[in-house]
N, C-alpha and C positions, 0 to 999 in steps of 0.2 A: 859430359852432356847427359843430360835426364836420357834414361833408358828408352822411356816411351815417346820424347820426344825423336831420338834417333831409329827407332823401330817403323816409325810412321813414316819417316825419308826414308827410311830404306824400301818401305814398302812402295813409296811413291816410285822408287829412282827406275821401275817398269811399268809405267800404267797400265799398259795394254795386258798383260800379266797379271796385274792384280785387278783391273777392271772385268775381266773373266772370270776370276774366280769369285769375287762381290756377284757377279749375275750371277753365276751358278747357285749360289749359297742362297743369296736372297728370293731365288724364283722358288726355290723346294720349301724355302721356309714361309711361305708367304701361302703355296696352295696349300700346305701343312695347318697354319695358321687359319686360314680361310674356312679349314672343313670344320676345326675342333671348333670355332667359332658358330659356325652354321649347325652342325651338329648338338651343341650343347643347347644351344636357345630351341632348336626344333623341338629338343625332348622336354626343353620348359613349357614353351608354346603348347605343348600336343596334353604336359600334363596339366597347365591350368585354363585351358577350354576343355577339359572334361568335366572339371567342375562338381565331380562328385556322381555325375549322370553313370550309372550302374545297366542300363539298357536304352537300348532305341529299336523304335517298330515302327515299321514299314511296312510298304509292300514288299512284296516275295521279289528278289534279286541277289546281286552281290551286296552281303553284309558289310563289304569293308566299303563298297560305295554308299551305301545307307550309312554308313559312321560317318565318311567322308564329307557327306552331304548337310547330315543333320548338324554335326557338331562343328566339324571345320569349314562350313562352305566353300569347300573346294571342287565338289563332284555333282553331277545332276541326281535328281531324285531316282529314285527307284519305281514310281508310281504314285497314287491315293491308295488311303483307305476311306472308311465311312469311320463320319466322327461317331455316331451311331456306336460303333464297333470299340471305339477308342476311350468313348466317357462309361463304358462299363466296363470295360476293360480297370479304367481308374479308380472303380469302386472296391478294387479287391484287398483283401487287408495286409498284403504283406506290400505293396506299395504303398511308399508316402507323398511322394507328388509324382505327379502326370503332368508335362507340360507340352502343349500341343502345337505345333509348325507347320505354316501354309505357304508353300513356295511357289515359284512360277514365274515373277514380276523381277525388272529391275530397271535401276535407275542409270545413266552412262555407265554401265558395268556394275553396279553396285547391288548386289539383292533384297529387293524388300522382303522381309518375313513378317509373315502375320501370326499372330501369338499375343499372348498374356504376361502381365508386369510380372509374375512369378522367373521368366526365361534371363529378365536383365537383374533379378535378383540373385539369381544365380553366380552372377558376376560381379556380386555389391558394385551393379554401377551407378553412378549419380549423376545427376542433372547438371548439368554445368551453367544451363541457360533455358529457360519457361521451363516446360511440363512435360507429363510423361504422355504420351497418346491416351484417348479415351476409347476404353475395351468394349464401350456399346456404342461406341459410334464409327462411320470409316470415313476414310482418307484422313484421317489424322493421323502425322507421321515424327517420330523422335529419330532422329540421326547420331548413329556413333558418330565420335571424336574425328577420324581418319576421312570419316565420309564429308562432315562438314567443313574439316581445314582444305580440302584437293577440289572440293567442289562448290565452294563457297556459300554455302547453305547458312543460312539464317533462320529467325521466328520468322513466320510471315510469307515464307518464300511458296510458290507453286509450280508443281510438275508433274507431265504425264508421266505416267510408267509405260515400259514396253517389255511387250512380252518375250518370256524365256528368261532364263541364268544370264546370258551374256547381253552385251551390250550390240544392238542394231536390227532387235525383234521388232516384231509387228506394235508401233506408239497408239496405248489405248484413248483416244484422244475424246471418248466418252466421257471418261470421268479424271478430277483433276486432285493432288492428293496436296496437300497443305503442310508444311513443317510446324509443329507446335511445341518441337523442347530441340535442345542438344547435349551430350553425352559429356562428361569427363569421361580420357581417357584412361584405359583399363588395362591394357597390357593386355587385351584378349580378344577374340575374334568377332565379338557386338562393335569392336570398334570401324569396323567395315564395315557393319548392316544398319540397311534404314529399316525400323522397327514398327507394326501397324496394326491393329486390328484383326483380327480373322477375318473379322464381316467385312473387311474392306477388299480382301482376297478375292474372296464369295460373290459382293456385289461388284469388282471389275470385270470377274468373272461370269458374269450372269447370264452371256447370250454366251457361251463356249458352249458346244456340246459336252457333255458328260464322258469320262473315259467309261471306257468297256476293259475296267476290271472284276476279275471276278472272285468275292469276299465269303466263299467257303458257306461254312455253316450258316456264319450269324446272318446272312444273307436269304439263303436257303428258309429259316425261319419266317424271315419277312414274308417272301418272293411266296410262302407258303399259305401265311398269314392273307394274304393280299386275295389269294386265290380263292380258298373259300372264304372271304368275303363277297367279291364277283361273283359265286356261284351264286350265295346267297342272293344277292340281289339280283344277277338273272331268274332265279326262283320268283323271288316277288314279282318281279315286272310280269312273269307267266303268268300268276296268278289272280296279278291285277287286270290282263288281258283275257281272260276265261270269266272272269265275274263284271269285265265290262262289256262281254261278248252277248252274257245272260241279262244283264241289266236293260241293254239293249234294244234283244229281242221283246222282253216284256213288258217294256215299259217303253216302247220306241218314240211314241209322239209328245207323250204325256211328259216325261221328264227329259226332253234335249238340250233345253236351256240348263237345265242343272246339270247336266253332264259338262254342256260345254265349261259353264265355269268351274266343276270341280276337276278337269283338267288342266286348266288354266292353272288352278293352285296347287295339283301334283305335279304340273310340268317346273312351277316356280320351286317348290320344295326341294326336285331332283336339281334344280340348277346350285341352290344353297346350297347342299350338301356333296354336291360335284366341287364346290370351291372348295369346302370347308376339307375334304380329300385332299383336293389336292396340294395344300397347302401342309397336309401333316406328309404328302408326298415328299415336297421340296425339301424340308427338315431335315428326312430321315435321308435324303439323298446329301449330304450336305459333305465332302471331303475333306483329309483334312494330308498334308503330308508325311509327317514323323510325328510320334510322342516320346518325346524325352522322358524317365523313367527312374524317380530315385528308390531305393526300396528301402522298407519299416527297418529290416534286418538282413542281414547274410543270405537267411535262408529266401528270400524273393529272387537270387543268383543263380540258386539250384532249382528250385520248380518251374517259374514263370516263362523263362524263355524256350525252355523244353513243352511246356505244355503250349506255347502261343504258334509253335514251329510246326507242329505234329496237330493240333485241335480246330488251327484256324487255313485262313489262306493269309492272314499277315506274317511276318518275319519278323524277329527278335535279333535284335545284335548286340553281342557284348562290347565297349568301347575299351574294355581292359584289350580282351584277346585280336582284335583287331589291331589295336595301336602296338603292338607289340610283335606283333605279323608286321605292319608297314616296317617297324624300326628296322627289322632281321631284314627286309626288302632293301632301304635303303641302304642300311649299315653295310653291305657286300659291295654296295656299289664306292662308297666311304671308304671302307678298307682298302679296296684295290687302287684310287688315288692316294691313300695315305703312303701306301706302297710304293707307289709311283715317284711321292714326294719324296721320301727317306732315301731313294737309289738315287735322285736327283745330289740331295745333299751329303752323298757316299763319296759321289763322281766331284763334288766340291773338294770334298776334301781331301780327294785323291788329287785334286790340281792342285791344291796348296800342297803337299807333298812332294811332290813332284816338281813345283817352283823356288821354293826353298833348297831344295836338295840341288837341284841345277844352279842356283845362286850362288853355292859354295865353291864353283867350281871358281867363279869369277870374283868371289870374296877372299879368296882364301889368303891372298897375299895380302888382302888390308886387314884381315883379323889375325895374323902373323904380327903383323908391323904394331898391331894394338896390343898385342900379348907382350912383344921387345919394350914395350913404353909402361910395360906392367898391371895393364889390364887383368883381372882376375880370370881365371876360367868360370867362374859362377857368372860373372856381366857375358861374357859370349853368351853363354848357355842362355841365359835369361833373355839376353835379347833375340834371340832366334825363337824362343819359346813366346816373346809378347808380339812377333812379328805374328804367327799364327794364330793368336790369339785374337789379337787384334782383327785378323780378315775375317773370320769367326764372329767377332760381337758384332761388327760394320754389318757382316750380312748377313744378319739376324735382325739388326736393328733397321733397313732396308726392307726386308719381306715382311716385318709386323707393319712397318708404316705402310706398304703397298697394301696387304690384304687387310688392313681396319679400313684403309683409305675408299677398295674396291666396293669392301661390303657394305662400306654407310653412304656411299655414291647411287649403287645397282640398287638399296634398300628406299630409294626415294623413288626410285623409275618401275621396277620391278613388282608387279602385288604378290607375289608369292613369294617375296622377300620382307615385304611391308607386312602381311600377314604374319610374323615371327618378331616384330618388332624390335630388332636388332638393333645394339645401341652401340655405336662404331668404337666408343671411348672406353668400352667394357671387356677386361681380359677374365681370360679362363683359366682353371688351374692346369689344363694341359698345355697352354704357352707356358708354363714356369718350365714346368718338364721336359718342352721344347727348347727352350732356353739352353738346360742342364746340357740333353744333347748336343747340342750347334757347338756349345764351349767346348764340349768332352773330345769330338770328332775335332775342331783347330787344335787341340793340344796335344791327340794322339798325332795329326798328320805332320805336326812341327816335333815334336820329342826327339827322333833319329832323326832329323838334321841339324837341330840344338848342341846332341849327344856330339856328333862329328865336329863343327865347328867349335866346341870345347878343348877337344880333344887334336886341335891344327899340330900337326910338325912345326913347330917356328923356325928350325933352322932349315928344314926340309926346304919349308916353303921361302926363306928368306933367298936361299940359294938358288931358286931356281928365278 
């Protein structure tokens, strides 16, 4: 009889025996699979939405939730800045783009970002369908790929935004925001965001109050600026009130009518220029949330975020030494299940050991009886060695099909799985390695029981 046909009856002739050891096998090889899986696409994920982005500025918080935020959309913001603060900032010459992020809004879950066609360039993404939003106009909105396949988003479509990151904020039902493109998918995190304007930010945001943060120097300058100014103009109006006091007096009957109308036209004049203020007001008041940050050279790594940390009241984050701090974060948490898994598939293969080896006790007379009929001792040996083998590949080949099967199931329901865009049909080079293992451990747990039933007494056992 073919070897491996008779190794696979054999292995049958206990199921409850060999279907415990297939569980064992397949549940350690399958969380095994599962991590390396999760694991490798994470660090793909995390390195092509960085995209080349060298700094992110914020407001003053945890940098890793300003990386978190800016790049991964996973974390809330950290604050505003003033765009003010942010477009000079962009003038400096050792950066070469500055692209700029206004959060706040989302759509059933989904974040709108307000920003400039430079951000989706970032990610050569393409249109798949109309146009891209127009950057002087708002409510014009282009949808990643993910956002319009789960939410059915078309050209043409309209919807309020509500406020906050998450999904069940206060619905701005003032103003209504319009889909004008949609996205080829990208393999990267614009494919979750609906994409729009800054001004569109700014104007849903128009009746919010303003946060009360507070922007350091460049601020200060203003706030300084602003002040003598006001003095100045309380000066004039003093001086206008002392020369109208004199006018007055000495010319009290004679010129009233011309007083009243040259007030009339200083009162108009102060009103213009009370607009015309306030309106270079609102400008400079204007927020903005993150600017992404490429730089000319190297050297923009070493000065720019030292000097932005210590000179301003914004915050610099490097997205290298960040993502690399998460990784060591998560990686502890990774290792100690990896760990978890390997004792799982030790303890497998100590029950294959241990079932083979008890099998012999109740084989021994029919592998006797097959030695008497001239059976080689290389066929025992070998069939004992493909019996372990065998329960080895089955439950390998079990826990890859559960953990593809989990990840590309949970990757359709789950956003923090969809955000890695895991693609269930796609192995790693650490399943080969996984593989090497599974087989290594059924050949060691089968070998000494192989070795013995080679080695039967034939007359020993014939006799007894």
């Amino acid at each position: 009889m073919n070897i491996f046909k008779f190794a696979w009856k054999n292995l049958w002739h206990k199921p409850l025996s060999t279907s415990l050891n297939l569980t064992l096998f397949a549940f350690g090889v399958s969380i095994i699979s599962a991590l390396l899986l999760a694991q490798d696409y994470f660090k793909t994920t995390l390195e092509k939405n960085k995209a080349g982005i060298g700094m992110v500025v914020g407001a003053k918080g945890s940098p890793l939730q300003l990386i978190l935020c800016a790049i991964y959309q996973v974390d809330n913001p950290t604050g505003n800045i003033l765009l003010e603060d942010a477009m000079r900032l962009k003038k400096h010459p050792l950066i070469d783009k500055a692209i700029p992020q206004s959060l706040g809004d989302n759509f059933k879950g989904y974040r709108i970002v307000g920003t400039t066609h430079e951000y989706t360039d970032l990610y050569e993404a393409e249109i798949q369908e109309g146009k891209m939003w127009n950057e002087n106009k708002a409510f014009e909105v282009t949808v990643g790929a993910n956002v319009a396949r789960k939410l059915g988003l078309k050209i043409g479509d309209e919807f309020h935004s509500s406020h906050g990151m998450d999904d069940g904020g206060h619905s701005h039902e003032e103003e209504l925001f319009i889909v004008v493109g949609t996205l080829k998918t990208t393999g990267t995190v614009i494919d979750n965001l609906i994409m729009t304007s800054l001004k569109s930010i700014w104007d849903v945001h128009k009746h919010a109050p303003t946060s009360k943060v507070n922007y350091g120097n460049f601020s200060d300058k203003k706030k300084e600026k602003n002040k003598v100014h006001k003095d100045k103009e309380h000066a004039h109006k003093h001086d206008d009130h002392d020369e109208h006091d004199h006018d007055e007096n000495a010319h009290k009957h004679d010129e009233h009518n011309e007083h009243d109308h040259d007030e009339h036209a200083h009162k108009h004049d102060d009103h213009d220029e009370h607009d015309h203020e306030g309106h270079e007001h609102n400008d400079a008041e204007k927020e903005i949330t993150t600017l992404l940050v490429k730089f000319r050279n190297p050297m923009g790594a070493v000065v720019l975020p030292r000097m932005i940390n210590e000179q301003t009241s914004m915050q610099a984050a490097s997205p290298a030494y960040e993502t690399s701090r998460l990784l060591s974060l998560v990686g502890d948490v990774i290792l100690a299940l990896k760990y978890l898994a390997v004792a799982i598939i030790f303890v497998s293969g100590l029950s294959i050991f241990i079932s083979l080896y008890n099998s012999l006790k109740e084989r021994k007379y029919e592998l006797a009886y097959m030695r008497s009929l001239g059976t080689k001792q290389s066929y025992i040996f070998g069939l004992l060695l493909t019996e372990g083998l065998l329960c080895a590949l089955l439950g390998f080949a079990i826990g890859i099909v559960i953990s593809h099967s989990a990840i590309g199931i949970s990757s359709m329901y789950i956003d923090a799985l969809q955000s890695l865009n895991i693609n269930s049909l796609s192995f790693t080079i650490g399943e080969l390695y996984l593989f090497i293992g599974t087989i290594s451990i059924g050949f060691i747990a089968s070998i000494v029981p192989a070795i013995q039933a080679a080695n039967t007494n034939i007359s020993q056992a014939l006799s007894e």
